[in-house]
Every structure is written in structure tokens, then in C-alpha cells.
N, C-alpha and C positions, 0 to 999 in steps of 0.2 A: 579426259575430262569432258563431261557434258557442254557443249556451247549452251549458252543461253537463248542463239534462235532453236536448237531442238528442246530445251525447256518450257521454251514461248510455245512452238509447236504443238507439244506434250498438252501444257495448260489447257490452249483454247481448246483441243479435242476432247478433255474431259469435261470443261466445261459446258462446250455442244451435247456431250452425253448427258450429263445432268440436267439441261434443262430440256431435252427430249422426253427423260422418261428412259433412256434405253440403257436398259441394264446392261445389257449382253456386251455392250461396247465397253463401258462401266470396267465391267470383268475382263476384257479383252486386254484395254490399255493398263489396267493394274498388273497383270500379269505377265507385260511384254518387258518389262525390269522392275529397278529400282525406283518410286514412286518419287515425287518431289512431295516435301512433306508439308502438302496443303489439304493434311487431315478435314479440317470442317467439309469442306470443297467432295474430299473424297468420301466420308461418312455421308453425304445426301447420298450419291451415286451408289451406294454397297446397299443404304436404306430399299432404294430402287431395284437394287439388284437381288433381296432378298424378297422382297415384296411377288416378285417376278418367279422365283424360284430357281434366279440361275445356277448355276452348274458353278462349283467353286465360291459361291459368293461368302455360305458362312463361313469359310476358313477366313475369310480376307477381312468379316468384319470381324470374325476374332484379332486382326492384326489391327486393324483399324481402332478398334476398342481399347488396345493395350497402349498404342499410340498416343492416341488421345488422354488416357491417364495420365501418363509418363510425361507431358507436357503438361497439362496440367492447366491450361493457358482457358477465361472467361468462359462458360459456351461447352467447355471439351468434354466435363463428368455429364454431363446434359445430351452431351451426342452418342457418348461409350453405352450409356445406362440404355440409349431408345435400340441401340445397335443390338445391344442385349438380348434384351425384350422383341425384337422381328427373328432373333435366330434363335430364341427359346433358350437361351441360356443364362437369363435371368429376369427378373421381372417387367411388365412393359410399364411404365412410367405412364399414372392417371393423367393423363394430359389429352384434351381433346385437338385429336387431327386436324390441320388446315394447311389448306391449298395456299400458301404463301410464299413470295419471291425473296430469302431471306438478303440478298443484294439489293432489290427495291426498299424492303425495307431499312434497311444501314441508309437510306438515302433521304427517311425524313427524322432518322434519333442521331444523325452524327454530321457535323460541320457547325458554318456560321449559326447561331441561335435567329439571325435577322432574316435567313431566308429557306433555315431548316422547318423541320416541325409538322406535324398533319394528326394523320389518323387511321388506321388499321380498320378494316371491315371486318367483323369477327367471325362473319357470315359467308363471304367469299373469299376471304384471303387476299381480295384488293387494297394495294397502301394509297389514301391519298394526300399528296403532297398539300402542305397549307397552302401553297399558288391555286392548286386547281381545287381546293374546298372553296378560297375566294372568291375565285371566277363562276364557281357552281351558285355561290349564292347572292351574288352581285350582278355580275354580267351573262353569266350564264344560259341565256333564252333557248339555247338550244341544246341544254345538258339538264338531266332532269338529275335533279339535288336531293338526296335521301337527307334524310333525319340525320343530319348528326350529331345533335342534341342528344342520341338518341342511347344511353350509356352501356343498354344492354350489345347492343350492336357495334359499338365505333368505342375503341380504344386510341386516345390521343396521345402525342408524343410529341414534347420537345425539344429542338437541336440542339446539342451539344458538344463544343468543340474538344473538350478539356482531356476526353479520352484518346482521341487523334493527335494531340500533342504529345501526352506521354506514349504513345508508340514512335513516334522519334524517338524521344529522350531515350527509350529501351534496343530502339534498331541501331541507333548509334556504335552501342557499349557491346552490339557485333560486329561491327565493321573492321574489317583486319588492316586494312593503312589508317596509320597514325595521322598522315597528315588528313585525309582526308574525314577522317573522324573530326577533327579539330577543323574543317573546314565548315560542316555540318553543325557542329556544334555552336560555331560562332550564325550561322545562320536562321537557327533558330530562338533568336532574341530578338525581341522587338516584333509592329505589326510588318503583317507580312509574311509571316515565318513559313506557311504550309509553302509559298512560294518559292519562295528562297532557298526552300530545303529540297523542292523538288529540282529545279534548277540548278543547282551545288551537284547534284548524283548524275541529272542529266547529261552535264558538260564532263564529268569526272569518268564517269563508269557507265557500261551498258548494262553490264552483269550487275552493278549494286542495284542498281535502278531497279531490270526485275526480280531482282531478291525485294526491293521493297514492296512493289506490289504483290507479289505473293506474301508477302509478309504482314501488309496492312489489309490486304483485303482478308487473308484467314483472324485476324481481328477483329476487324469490324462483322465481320460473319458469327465469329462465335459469342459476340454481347447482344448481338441481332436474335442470335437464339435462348442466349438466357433472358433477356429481357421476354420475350414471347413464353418463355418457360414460365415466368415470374404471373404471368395473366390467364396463363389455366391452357397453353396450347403446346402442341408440336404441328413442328413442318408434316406432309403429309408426302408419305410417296407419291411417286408420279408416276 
């Protein structure tokens, strides 16, 4: 059985891969085993890696593609179809390229509404957070504040928590102890709840713990990409 520090491991190095740009590692750690199935995560990096022309990459987004169907989860026909489309094996998805951090962006369309919320540059792929549109146009003397009135340019976005709670309610009804399922479950009632459910896994499990973030972050990644789908774009390789 896999520990969870060589799964944590595994992660951050694909994740370092991805946001490098380097395919070839990309490729390297896909093919040194069994992947952890954080499809979204791994379809940017195959995106890169076909971009690239690596060596082995279109078998892997054929796997990645099938993956991602077969799951089926917000995000995932949106990632299979663009995976498609850079290995030529079926159409590239009208959607105009952008240089965008899809984890930047899950950070101004998901949480609290009171301190989530901004606005996407349609033009660089920069998210900016409502805090720092504030300060740009208020306090801001020494940050020069674009247009973002400006509708062609700036796609706004506000926070919402309602989808980050039903992914509890869903990672719950995987948890294999009973009791601890029932522990989780009674913790998220009432305010508080992302708290208290983070805390509940903390003290309980290390292994559920990062099953959850891999779990909530390939969620919040793959609404990150449909929503961006919904406005005329895709991620763009790196």
C-alpha cells in the first residue's frame, strides 16, 4: 500500500511539473506507476506534454481522456474533449487559449461570498481578487488600476460557498469508517462547518485528510474550468 507521505510526494512533483511548463517530467512521473487519480491536475500537464511533443504523451492523454469521461465529475468532458483536440484525435474545442492559473482562479468563485469574488483578465489570464480590485481603486497610489468597468476585458466572479459544501456532503459517503463518517457528518451542521470538518479528518486520519485534498482540489479545478469554458476560453499550455 502506497503511504500517503509517497502520495504527498508524487503530488507536489506533478504539481511543480505543471506549473513549470515541463512536459517531459509530466511524462516521466505518469509513467513511473499507477497515477493518483487527480485527473484535472494531470490533463493540464499531458495538455503540456502534447504541446511539447513529448515522447509517449498521446498514449497517456488517450488515458487521461477516458479517465476523465468515466468520472464524469464538473470540468472533466471540457478537459477529455481539449486533450482530444492537441492529440488530433478529435476536434479542438472553439474556445479561445488563456494563460490562466485554474487554482488562482477557484480562489476568487469558491468560499465565503463576504471575502470571495473578483475578476478574471481575459487578456492576460491574471485573476484579481475583490481585496486587490479594492485597493487598486481606492488606496492603491502605487498600483495602476485598469478599466474594470471594462466588460470586454474583465470577466467578474462571485464567491460561492454552496459548491464546497456539497463536496463534503459527497466525500463523506466515501469514507470507509463508519464512525468517522458519522463524525464528519455531525460536523458539518451549523456555522463553522469547512472548520470543523477540516479538524474532524485532521485529528482522525492523515490518509483521509489527503484523500480530501486531492479530492476537493480536483473539484474545485474542474468548475474552475467549466466556468472559464462557459466564457469563451481554455487554459492554454505552458
Amino acid at each position: 500500500m502506497v503511504t500517503w507521505e509517497a502520495r504527498r510526494g508524487w503530488l507536489q512533483q506533478l504539481r511543480g511539473a505543471v506549473y513549470r511548463g515541463d512536459g517531459v517530467a509530466v511524462v516521466g512521473l505518469l509513467a513511473a506507476g499507477e497515477p493518483l487519480p487527480v485527473w484535472q491536475l494531470i490533463g493540464d500537464g499531458v495538455a503540456t506534454a502534447l504541446a511539447h511533443r513529448v515522447e509517449g504523451a498521446a498514449g497517456l492523454a488517450a488515458d487521461c481522456a477516458s479517465a476523465l469521461r468515466g468520472r464524469g465529475w464538473i470540468g472533466d468532458a471540457e478537459l477529455a474533449e481539449q486533450l482530444d483536440g492537441l492529440a488530433g484525435t478529435g476536434p479542438m474545442p472553439l474556445l479561445r487559449p488563456l494563460a490562466v492559473d485554474l487554482d488562482v482562479l477557484t480562489e476568487i468563485l469558491e468560499g465565503d461570498p463576504l471575502t470571495t469574488g473578483g475578476a478574471l483578465d481575459l487578456r492576460t489570464g491574471e485573476v484579481w481578487p475583490r481585496s486587490a480590485i479594492e485597493y487598486a481603486q481606492e488606496d492603491g497610489a502605487d498600483v495602476e488600476a485598469p478599466d474594470f468597468e471594462d466588460a470586454d476585458r474583465f470577466r467578474w466572479a462571485d464567491g460561492d460557498s454552496r459548491d464546497g459544501y456539497r463536496d463534503m456532503v459527497d466525500f463523506i459517503d466515501t469514507v470507509a469508517d463508519a464512525r468517522l463518517g458519522e463524525r464528519l457528518h455531525d460536523a458539518i451542521h451549523g456555522r463553522g462547518a469547512f472548520r470543523r470538518f477540516a479538524d474532524t479528518l485532521r485529528r482522525s486520519s492523515e490518509e483521509e485528510m489527503g484523500r480530501w485534498f486531492e479530492w476537493s482540489g480536483e473539484r474545485k479545478r474542474g468548475r474552475a474550468r467549466a466556468w472559464l469554458t462557459d466564457v469563451g476560453f481554455r487554459v492554454a499550455s505552458r
